[in-house]
C-alpha positions as CSV (number, residue, x, y, z in Angstrom):
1,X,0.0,0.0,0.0
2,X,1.2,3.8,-0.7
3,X,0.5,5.2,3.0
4,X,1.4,8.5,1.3
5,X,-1.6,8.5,-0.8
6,X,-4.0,8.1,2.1
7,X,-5.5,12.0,3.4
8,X,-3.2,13.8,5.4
9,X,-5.8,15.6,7.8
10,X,-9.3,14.0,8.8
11,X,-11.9,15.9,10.5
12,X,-13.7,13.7,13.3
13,X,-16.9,16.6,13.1
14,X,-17.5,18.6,16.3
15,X,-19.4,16.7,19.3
16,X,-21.4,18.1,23.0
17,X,-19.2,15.1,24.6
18,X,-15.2,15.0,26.4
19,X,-12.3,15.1,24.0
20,X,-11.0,12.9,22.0
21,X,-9.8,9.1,24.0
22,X,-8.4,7.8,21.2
23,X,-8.3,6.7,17.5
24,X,-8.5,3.1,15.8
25,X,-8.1,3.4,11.8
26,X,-9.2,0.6,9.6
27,X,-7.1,1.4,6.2
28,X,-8.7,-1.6,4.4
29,X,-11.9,-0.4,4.7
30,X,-11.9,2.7,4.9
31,X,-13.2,3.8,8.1
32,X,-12.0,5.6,11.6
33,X,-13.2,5.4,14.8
34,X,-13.2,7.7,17.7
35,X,-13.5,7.6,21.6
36,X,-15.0,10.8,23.2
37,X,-15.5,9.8,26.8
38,X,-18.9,8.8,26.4
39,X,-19.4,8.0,22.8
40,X,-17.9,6.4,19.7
41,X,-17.9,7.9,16.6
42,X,-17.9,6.5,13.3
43,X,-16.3,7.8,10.2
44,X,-15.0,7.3,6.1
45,X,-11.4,8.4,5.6
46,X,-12.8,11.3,4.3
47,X,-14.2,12.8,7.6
48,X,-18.0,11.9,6.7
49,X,-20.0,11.0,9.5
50,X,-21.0,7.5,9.8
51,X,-22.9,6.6,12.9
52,X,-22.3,7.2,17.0
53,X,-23.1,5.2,19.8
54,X,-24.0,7.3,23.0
55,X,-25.0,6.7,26.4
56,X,-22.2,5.6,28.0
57,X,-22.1,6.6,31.5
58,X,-18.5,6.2,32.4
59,X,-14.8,6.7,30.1
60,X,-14.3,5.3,27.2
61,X,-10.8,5.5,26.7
62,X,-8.1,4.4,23.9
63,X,-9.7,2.1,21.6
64,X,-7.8,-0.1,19.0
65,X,-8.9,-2.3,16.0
66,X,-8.9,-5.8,16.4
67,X,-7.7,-8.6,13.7
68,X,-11.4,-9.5,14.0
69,X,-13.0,-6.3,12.5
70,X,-13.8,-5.8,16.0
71,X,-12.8,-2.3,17.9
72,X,-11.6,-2.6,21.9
73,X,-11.2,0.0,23.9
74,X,-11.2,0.8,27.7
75,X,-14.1,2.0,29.7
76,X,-13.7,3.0,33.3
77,X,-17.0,3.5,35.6
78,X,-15.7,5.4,39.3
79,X,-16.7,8.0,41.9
80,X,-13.7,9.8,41.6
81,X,-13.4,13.4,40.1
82,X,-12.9,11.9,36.3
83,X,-16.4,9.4,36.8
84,X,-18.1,12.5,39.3
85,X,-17.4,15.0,36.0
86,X,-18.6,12.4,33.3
87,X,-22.2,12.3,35.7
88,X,-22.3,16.3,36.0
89,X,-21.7,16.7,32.3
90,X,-24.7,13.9,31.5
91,X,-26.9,16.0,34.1
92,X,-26.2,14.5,37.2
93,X,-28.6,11.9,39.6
94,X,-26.9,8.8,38.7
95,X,-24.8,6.7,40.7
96,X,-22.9,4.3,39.7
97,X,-20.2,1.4,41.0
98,X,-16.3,1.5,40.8
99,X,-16.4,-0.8,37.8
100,X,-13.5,-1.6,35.0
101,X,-14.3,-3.2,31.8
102,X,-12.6,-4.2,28.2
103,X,-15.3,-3.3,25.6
104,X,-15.5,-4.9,22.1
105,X,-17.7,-3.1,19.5
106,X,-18.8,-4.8,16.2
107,X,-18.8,-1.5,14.5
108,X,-20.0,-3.2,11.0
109,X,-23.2,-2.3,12.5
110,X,-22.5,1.4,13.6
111,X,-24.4,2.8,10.4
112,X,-26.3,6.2,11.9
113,X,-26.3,8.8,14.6
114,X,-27.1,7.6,18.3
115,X,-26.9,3.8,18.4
116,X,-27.3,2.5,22.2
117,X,-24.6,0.2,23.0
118,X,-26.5,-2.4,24.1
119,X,-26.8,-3.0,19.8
120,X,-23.3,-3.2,19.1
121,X,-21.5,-3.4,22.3
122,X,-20.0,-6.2,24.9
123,X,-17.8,-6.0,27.8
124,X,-15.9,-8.2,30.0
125,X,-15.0,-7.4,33.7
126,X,-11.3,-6.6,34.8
127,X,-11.7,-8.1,38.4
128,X,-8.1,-7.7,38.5
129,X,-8.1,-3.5,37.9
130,X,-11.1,-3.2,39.9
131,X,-8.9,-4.8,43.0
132,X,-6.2,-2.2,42.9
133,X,-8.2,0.4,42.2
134,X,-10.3,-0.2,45.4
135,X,-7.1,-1.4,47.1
136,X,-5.5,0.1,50.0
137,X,-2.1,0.0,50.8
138,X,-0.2,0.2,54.6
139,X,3.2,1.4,54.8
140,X,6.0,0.8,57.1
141,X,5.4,4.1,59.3
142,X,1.4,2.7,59.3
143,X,0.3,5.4,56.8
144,X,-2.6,4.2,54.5
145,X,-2.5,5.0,50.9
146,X,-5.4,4.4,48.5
147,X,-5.3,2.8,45.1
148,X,-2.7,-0.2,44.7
149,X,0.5,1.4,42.3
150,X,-1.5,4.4,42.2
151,X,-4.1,2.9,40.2
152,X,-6.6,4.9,38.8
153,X,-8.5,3.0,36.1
154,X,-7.6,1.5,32.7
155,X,-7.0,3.6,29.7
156,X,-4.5,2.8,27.0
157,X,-5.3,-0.4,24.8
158,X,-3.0,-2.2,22.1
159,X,-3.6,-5.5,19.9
160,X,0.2,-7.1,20.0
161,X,2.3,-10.4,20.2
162,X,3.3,-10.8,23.8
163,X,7.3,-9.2,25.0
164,X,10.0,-11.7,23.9
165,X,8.1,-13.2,21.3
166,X,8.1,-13.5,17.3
167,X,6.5,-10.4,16.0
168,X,3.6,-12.9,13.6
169,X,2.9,-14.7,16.9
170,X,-0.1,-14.7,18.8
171,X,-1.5,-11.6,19.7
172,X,-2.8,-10.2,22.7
173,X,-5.0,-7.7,24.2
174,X,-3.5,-5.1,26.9
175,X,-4.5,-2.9,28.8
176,X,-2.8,-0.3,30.8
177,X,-3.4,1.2,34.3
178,X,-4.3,5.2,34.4
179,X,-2.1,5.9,37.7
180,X,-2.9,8.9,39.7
181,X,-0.2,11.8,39.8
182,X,1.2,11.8,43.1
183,X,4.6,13.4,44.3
184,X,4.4,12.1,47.9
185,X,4.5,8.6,46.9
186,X,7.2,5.8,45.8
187,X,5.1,3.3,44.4
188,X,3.6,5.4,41.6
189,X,6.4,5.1,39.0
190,X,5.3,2.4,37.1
191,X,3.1,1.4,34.4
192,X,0.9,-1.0,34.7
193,X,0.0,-3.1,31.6
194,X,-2.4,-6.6,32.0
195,X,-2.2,-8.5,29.3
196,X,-5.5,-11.1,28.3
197,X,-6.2,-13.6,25.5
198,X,-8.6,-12.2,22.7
199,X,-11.0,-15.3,22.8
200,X,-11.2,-15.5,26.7
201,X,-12.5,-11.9,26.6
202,X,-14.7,-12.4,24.1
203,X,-16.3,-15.9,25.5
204,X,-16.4,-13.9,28.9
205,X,-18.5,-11.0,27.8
206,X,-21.9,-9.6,27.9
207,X,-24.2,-6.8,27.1
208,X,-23.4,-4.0,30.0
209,X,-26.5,-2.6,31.8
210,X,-25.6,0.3,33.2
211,X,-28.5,0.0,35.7
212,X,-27.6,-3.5,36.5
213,X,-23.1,-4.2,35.8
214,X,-22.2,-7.3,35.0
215,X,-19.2,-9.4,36.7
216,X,-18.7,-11.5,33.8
217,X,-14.6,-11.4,32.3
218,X,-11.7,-13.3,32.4
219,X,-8.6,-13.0,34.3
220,X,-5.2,-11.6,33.2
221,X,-2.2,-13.9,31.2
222,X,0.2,-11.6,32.8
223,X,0.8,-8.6,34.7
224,X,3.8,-6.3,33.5
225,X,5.6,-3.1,34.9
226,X,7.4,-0.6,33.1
227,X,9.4,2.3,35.1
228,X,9.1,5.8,34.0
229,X,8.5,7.3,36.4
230,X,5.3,8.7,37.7
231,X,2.7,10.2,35.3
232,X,-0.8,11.8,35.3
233,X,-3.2,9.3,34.9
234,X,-1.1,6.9,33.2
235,X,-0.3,6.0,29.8
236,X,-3.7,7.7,27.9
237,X,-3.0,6.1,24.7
238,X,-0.6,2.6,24.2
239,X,-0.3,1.1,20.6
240,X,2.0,-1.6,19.1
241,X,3.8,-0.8,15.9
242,X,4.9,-3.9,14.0
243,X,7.0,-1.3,11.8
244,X,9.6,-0.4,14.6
245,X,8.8,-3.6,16.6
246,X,7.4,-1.5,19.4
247,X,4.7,-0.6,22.4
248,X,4.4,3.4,22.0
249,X,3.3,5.1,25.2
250,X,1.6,8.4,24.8
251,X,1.1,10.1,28.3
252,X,0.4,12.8,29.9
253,X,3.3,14.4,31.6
254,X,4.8,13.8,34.6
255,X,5.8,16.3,37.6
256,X,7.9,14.1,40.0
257,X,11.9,15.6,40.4
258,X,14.4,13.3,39.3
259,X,12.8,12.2,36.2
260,X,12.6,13.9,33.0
261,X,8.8,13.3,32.5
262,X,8.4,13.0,28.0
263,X,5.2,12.9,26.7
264,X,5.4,9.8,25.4
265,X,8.0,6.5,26.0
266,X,8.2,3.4,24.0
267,X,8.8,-0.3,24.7
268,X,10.7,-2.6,23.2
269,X,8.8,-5.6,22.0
270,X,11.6,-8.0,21.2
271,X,12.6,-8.2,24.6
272,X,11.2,-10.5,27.3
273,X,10.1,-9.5,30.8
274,X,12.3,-10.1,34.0
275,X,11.7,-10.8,37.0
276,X,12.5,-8.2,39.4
277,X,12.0,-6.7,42.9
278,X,9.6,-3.2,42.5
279,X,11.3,-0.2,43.5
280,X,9.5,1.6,45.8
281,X,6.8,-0.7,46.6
282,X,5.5,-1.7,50.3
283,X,5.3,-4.3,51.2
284,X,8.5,-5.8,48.9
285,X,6.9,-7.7,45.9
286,X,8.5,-8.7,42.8
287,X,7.4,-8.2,39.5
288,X,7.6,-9.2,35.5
289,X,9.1,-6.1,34.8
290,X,9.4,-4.6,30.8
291,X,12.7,-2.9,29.1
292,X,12.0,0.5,27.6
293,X,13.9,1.3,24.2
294,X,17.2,2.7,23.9
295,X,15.2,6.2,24.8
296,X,14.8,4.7,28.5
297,X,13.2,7.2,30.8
298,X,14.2,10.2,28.6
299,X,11.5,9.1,26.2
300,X,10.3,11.1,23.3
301,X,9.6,15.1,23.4
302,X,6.6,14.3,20.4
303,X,3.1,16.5,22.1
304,X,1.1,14.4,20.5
305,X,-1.0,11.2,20.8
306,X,-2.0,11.5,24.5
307,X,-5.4,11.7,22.2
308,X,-5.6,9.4,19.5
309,X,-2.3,7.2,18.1
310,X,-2.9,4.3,15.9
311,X,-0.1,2.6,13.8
312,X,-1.0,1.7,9.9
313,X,1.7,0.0,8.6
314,X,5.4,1.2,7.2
315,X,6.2,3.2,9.9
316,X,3.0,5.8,9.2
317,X,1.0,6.7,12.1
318,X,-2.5,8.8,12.3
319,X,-2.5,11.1,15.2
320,X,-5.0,12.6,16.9
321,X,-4.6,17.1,17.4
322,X,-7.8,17.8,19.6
323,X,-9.4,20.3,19.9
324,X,-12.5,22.7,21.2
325,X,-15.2,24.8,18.9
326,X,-18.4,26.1,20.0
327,X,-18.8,24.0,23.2
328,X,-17.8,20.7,21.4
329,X,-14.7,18.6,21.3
330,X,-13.2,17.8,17.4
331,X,-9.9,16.2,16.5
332,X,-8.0,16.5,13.5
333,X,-6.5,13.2,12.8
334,X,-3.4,13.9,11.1
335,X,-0.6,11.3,8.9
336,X,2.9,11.0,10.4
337,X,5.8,9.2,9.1
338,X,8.2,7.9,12.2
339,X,11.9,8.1,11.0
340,X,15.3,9.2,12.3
341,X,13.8,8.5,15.9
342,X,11.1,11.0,15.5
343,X,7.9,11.5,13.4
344,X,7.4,13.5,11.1
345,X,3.9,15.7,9.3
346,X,3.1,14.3,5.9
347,X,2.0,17.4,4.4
């Protein structure tokens, strides 16, 4: 395929709803796909609307396309000041459980404006997220710290083989913590990625009532940890490129001293995890424990992709430039090329 015949700008149209989560592109037939918090949005390559499905009570958050046509994406239901804004923005009176889910949406049949989710939409529990989130943690001096690692949620989602293994092997859903910015605390600095088998999720997964959540989902293959040092909320999109044989981390910056808190770090797939102890974790626990490129904890200075990063092929990337008209959120989904160690506009 010519990448550099594909459009250079896409227009996602303007929406009453949170900014943009993320971006999954399907080249091959033609459509993109767009998270805004509480809806996903459905477009050509071309920038002509599609279909929506709305309703969603809680964050959706980085989506990716699946081998099988399918689109997965994160979505986050909690009484903290994210899940208490989502409620005031939908008008308020609702209340809802600290719930974390993997949806899958069959967006063949997103085909006009306002689709609920129960028509297109499954998802399957994280037990495992939900645990840390609502975990708390006593340290040696008997202080009490909420949130295991910080946790916060789930946000960034990627479709890749497993770390260590051949890049046409089996591929795997993961999912990555959101990890609440904190400068007081140790056991912040890593992120947290759970990885789970496509057809487990998929056999363990329902139709989500909102008035009524489900427990139904499998548990996690692995849990991995990657140190970079504390950032807000996480990694808000993750994405594997086949192209540099990589797991891009687009975040949003950092604030802790002693680290030099990029907007984005990458992974490098080819290498397997070890076993190590967690630094700055109480009590002492050990962990499968990921190797960061040759960028380490310097990472990359690129601003963009927190919003929407989605690999095509080749080493071409579309990226999401969000934005704010009128009371609505838009993006701009733009083409980048990734050479030399940095990405470049295709204009």
């Amino acid at each position: 395929m010519d990448y550099t015949k594909l459009p250079k700008n896409i227009y996602s149209g303007a929406y009453k709803a949170g900014h943009c989560q993320g971006i999954a592109v399907d080249v091959k037939k033609g459509f993109v796909y767009y998270s805004f918090t509480t809806m996903l949005i459905k477009t050509d390559m071309e920038g002509n609307f599609i279909g929506s499905v709305n309703g969603l009570l809680g964050h959706l958050g980085c989506i990716t396309m699946g081998d099988d046509g399918l689109v997965y994406g994160s979505l986050e239901y909690k009484n903290d000041v994210i899940g208490r804004g989502i409620i005031k923005s939908l008008g308020g009176g609702i209340e809802i459980p600290d719930r974390f889910y993997m949806t899958m949406f069959d967006v063949d049949k997103i085909d006009r404006a306002d689709m609920d989710s129960a028509e297109v939409m499954k998802a399957a529990y994280l037990d495992e997220v939900t645990q840390d989130y609502l975990a708390k943690v006593t340290l040696a001096d008997g202080t009490v710290l909420d949130h295991r690692h910080g946790c916060s949620g789930i946000d960034g989602t990627a479709l890749g083989p497993d770390f260590g293994a051949p890049a046409d092997s089996r591929k795997y859903i993961f999912v990555t913590y959101g990890v609440y910015s904190d400068n007081s605390r140790a056991d912040n600095d890593y992120q947290v990625i759970l990885k789970y088998d496509v057809d487990e999720l998929k056999e363990n997964s329902a139709v989500l009532k909102q008035d009524n959540m489900h427990d139904v989902g499998p548990a996690p293959r692995a849990k991995y940890f990657a140190y970079t040092g504390n950032t807000n909320f996480g990694v808000q999109n993750f994405e594997y490129d086949p192209f540099t044989e990589k797991y891009w981390m687009a975040v949003y910056t950092g604030k802790k001293p002693g680290f030099r808190n990029p907007p984005m770090f990458a992974l490098d797939a080819k290498i397997s995890p070890k076993r190590e102890t967690l630094t700055g974790v109480y009590p002492e626990m050990t962990g499968d424990v990921l190797t960061l490129d040759s960028h380490g904890t310097e990472g990359y200075s690129f601003p963009h992709g927190s919003t929407g990063f989605a690999a095509i092929g080749d080493g071409y990337f579309y990226v999401s430039h969000h934005g704010r008209a009128d009371d609505c959120s838009l993006t701009n989904v733009k083409l980048y090329r990734y050479e030399n160690e940095d990405f470049t506009l295709m204009e």
